[in-house]
C-alpha positions in Angstrom: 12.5 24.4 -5.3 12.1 20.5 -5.1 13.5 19.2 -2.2 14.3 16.1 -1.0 14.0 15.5 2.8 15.9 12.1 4.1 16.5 10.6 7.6 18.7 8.5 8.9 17.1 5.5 10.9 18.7 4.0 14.0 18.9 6.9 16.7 17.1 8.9 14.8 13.8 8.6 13.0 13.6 5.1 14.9 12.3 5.3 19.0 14.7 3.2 20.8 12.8 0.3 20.6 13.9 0.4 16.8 10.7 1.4 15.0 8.8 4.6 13.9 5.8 5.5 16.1 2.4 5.8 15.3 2.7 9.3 15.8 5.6 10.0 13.3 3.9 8.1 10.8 1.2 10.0 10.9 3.2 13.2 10.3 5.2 11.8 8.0 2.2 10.5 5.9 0.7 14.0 6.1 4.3 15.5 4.8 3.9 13.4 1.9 0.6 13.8 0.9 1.6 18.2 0.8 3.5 16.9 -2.3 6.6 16.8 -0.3 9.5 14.3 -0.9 10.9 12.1 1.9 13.4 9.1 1.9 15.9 7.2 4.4 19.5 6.7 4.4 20.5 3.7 6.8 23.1 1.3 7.3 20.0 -1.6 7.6 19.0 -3.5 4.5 16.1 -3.4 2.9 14.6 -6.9 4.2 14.0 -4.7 7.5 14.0 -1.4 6.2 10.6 -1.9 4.1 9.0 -4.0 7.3 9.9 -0.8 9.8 8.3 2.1 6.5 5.4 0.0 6.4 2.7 2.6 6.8 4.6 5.5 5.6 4.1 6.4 1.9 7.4 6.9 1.0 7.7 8.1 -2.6 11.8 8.8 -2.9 13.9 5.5 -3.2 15.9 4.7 0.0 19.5 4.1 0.4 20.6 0.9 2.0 23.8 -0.3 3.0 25.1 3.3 4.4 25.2 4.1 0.3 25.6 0.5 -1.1 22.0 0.2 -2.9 19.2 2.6 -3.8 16.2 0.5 -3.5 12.6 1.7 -5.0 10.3 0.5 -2.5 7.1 0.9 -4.9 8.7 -1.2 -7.7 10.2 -3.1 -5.9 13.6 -3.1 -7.4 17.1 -1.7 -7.3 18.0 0.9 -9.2 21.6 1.7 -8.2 24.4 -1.3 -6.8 28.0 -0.9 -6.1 29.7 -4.1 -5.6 33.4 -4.9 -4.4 36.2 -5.3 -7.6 37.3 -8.6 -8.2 40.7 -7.7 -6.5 39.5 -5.8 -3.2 37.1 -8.7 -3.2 39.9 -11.3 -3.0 41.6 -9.4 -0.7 39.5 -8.3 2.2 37.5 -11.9 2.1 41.4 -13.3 2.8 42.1 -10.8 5.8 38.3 -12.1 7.2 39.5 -15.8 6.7 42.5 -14.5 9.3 41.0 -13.2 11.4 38.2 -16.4 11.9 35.4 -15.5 9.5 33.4 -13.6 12.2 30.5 -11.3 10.8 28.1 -10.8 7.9 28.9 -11.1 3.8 26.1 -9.3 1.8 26.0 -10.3 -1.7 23.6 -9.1 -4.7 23.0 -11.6 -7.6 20.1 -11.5 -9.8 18.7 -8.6 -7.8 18.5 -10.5 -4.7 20.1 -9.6 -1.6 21.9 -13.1 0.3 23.6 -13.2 3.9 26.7 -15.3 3.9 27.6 -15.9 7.7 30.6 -18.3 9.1 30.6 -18.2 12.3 28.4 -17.0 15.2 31.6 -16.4 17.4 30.8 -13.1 17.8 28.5 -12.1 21.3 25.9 -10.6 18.9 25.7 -12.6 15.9 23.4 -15.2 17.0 21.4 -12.9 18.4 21.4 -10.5 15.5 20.2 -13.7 13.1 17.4 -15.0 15.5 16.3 -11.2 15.8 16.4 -10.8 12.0 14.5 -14.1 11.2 11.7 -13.4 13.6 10.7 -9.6 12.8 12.1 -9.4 9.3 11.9 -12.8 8.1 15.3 -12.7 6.8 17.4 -15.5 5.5 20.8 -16.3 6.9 22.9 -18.7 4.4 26.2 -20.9 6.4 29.2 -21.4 4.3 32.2 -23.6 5.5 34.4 -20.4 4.2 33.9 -17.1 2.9 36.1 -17.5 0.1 33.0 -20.0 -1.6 31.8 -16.2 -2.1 34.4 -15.0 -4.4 32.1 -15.7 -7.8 29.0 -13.7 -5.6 28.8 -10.2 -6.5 29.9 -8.9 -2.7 28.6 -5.3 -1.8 28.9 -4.7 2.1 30.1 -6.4 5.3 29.1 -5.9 8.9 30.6 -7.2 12.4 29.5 -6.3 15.7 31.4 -6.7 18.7 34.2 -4.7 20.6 36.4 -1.9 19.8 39.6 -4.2 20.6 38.3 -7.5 18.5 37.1 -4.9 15.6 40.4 -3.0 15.3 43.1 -4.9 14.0 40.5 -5.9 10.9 40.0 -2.4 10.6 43.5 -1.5 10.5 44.0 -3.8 7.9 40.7 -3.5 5.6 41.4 0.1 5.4 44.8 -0.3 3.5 42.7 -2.6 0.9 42.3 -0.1 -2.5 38.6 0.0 -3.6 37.0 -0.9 0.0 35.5 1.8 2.8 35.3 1.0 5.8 32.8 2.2 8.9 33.9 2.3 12.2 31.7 3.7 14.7 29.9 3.3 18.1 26.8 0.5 18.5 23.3 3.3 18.6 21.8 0.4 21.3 24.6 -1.2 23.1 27.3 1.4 23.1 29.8 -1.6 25.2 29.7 -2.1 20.8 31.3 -1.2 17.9 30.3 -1.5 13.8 32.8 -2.3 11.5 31.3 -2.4 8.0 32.8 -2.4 4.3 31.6 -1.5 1.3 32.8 -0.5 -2.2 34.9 3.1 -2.2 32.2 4.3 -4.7 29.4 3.2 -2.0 28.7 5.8 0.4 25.5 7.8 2.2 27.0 10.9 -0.1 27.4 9.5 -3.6 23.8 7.9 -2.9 22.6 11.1 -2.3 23.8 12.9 -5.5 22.8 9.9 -7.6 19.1 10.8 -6.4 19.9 14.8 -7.0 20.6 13.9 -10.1 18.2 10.7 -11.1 15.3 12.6 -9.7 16.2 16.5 -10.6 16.0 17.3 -7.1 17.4 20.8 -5.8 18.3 20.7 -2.7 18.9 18.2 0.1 17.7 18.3 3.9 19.0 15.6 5.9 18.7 14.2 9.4 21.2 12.2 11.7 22.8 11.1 14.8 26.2 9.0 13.8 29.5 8.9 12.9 27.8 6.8 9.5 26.1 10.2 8.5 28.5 12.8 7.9 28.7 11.5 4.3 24.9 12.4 4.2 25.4 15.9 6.1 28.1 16.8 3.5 26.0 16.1 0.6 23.1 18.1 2.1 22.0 21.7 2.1 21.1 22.0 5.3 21.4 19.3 7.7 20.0 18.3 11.4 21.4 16.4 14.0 19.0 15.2 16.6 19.7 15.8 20.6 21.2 12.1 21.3 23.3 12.5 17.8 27.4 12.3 19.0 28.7 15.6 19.3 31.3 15.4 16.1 27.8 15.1 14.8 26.1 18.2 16.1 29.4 19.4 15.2 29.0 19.6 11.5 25.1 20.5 12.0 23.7 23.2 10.6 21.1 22.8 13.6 20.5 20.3 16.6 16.8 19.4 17.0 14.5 17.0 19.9 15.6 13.4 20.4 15.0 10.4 18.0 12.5 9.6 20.9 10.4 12.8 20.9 9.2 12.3 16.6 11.9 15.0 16.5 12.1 14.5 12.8 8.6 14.0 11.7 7.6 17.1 13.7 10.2 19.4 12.1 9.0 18.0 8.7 5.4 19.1 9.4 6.9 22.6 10.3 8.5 22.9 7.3 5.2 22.2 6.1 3.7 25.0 7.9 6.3 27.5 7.3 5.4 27.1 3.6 1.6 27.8 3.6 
C-alpha cells in the first residue's frame, strides 16, 4: 500500500532549538532511501522550510502555509496555490488597516513568495524579521498601507503577540466569507498567541488529499503537536501526537509517541521500517 508519511515541524519533528538533528536526519534519510515516502505539513514558508530539510532527501512535496501552498522542493516550484477572493481580500486587508496594520501579508505573484509588513508594533515582529533575514535570508518588503496589496495575489497572514491584542481581529476576520482563520498557542513562547489567515479552501487537510490524490497515494500517517494539526490528523489514517503535543491533540490521536526532542518521529519512522522487513 503506498503510504505517505508527513510531520508537522515546530514542536514536533523540530528540537526546540527549531531544527532537525543530526540524528533524525539520519533516520529520516535511511526511511527514504527503503523507498518510503515522507513530507511536512507546517505553518512556516518555504524560504525557511527548505534551509531546516537541507540534508534530508525528501521526495513528497511539502505543504506550506498550514495548507496554503504545496511546494516541490526538487523542482523547485509550486504546484498547488490558494489565494484570497477579490472580496474577502478587500475585506480582511480593511479590518487590518483598523486595527494598525500590525503583522505579516504573504503574497504569491509570478511564483514568488513576498512579505508585505507595516508596522513592527508588535513585541515579536522585529525580532521575527531580523531572525528570518539572518538564518533564512528572507526578504521583508515595507508598505505605507496594506491596502497598496489589493492588486497582489494575497494567500496567508500571520501576527504574533497576545491573546487580548489577537482577539478582537480574530473575532472579526472570522465573520469574513472565504477567509480561515488560526488561532492557537505560540510552540516557543507560550506568554504568545498565532493568528493567521488563509483562503477557506487552504488548509493542512485539503493539502493533504490534493497529494492522495496527485500522487495516488493510499493512505496517510501523520505526526503533530498543535491546535494547527487537527486538519492534518483528520485527513490521516492513523495519526501520532508527540508527548509535548496539547492534550485536545493527544485527544484526537490515534497514538501519543516521545517528545519532539527525543527524534520521536524519525525513530517511529525507522520502526515502521523494521516492522515491514
Amino acid at each position: 500500500m503506498k503510504t505517505l508519511y508527513i510531520s508537522d515541524l515546530d514542536g514536533t519533528l523540530l528540537d526546540n532549538s527549531a531544527e532537525i538533528t543530526p540524528a533524525s536526519k539520519k533516520l529520516l534519510n535511511e526511511f527514504i532511501s527503503k523507498g518510503n515516502y515522507f513530507s511536512v505539513a507546517t505553518a512556516r514558508t518555504g524560504a525557511t522550510v527548505i534551509l531546516m530539510l537541507d540534508g534530508v532527501e525528501i521526495n513528497v512535496p511539502i505543504v506550506l502555509m498550514n495548507g496554503v501552498a504545496t511546494y516541490d522542493v526538487k523542482e523547485k516550484k509550486y504546484v498547488n496555490i490558494h489565494s484570497f477572493s477579490h472580496k474577502a481580500k478587500e475585506q480582511f486587508l480593511n479590518e487590518v488597516c483598523l486595527q494598525g496594520s500590525p503583522g505579516f501579508l504573504y503574497c504569491i505573484d509570478g511564483d514568488e513568495l513576498s512579505t508585505f509588513y507595516e508596522n513592527t508594533k508588535s513585541p515579536n515582529a522585529q525580532i521575527f524579521i531580523n531572525e528570518r533575514e539572518k538564518k533564512f535570508g528572507k526578504k521583508f518588503i515595507k508598505v505605507s498601507s496594506y491596502r497598496e496589496c489589493v492588486n497582489n495575489s494575497v494567500v496567508y497572514y500571520s501576527y504574533s503577540d497576545k491573546y487580548e491584542k489577537l482577539k478582537p481581529l480574530y473575532d472579526k476576520a472570522k465573520e469574513i466569507d472565504g477567509i480561515r482563520c488560526e488561532f492557537y498557542r505560540d510552540t516557543y513562547n507560550t506568554d504568545f498567541w498565532y493568528f493567521e489567515v488563509c483562503s477557506d479552501k487552504a488548509s493542512k487537510y485539503n493539502a493533504v488529499q490534493f497529494l492522495k490524490e496527485k500522487y495516488g497515494f493510499e493512505k496517510v500517517v501523520a505526526f503533530g503537536d498543535n491546535l494547527n494539526d487537527l486538519p492534518l490528523f483528520e485527513a490521516a489514517d492513523e495519526s501520532y501526537a508527540v508527548e509535548n503535543a496539547k492534550e485536545d491533540v493527544k485527544k484526537h490521536a490515534t497514538a501519543v509517541i516521545g517528545r519532539n526532542t527525543d527524534d520521536s518521529v524519525a525513530k517511529f519512522l525507522i520502526s515502521r521500517t523494521v516492522d515491514k522487513l
